[in-house]
C-alpha positions in Angstrom: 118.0 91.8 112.6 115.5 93.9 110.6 116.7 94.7 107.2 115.0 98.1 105.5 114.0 97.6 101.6 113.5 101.2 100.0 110.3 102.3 99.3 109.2 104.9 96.8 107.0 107.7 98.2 104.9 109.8 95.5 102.3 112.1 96.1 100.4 113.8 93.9 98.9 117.4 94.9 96.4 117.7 92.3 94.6 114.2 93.3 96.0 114.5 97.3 97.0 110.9 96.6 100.1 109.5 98.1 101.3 106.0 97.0 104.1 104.1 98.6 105.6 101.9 96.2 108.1 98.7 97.2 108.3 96.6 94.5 110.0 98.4 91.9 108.8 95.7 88.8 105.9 93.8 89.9 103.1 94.1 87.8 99.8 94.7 89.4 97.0 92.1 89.4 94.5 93.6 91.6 93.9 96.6 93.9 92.5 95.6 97.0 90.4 98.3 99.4 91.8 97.6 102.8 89.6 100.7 104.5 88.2 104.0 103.0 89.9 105.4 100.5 93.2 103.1 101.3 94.1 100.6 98.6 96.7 97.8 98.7 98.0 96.6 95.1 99.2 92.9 95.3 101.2 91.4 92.3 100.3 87.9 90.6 101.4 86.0 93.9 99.3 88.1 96.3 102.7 90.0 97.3 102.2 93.3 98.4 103.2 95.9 95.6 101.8 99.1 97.1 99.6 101.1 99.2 98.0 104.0 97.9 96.2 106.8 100.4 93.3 109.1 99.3 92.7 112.1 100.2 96.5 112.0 102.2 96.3 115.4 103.2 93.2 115.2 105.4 94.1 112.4 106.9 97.0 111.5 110.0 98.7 108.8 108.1 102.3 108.5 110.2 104.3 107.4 107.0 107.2 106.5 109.6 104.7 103.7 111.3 103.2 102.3 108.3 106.9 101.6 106.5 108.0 100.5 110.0 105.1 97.5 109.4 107.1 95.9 106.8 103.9 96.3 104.5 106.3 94.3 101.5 106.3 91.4 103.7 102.5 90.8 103.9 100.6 88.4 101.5 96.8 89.5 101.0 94.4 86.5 100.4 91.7 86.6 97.9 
């Protein structure tokens, strides 16, 4: 059984920058550039905060897929 967490989508037109948030407190310790112009944020504990996307409307980004991924469950080693 797959249980959905909700995720927080903002975009901002002025800086086409979309960032999907799904930790609602976590305080950031470091931004980590997964490809070009794609950033994952990962709190304290390496947890996955949050994935921002540059320049979001040039680029195919399926938002369906990447939430699909379960991107809060993934721990990013430094």
């Amino acid at each position: 059984m797959t249980i959905m967490k909700k995720y927080v989508i903002e975009y901002d037109s002025e800086a086409d920058a979309a960032y999907i948030r799904v930790a609602k407190k976590a305080k950031i310790k470091d931004t980590i550039e997964i490809s070009k112009g794609v950033f994952a944020d990962v709190d304290k504990k390496n947890k996955f905060v949050g994935i921002e996307i540059l320049n979001f409307s040039r680029k195919k980004t399926n938002m369906n897929e990447l939430i699909s991924k379960e991107l809060d469950s993934i721990a990013v080693a430094n």
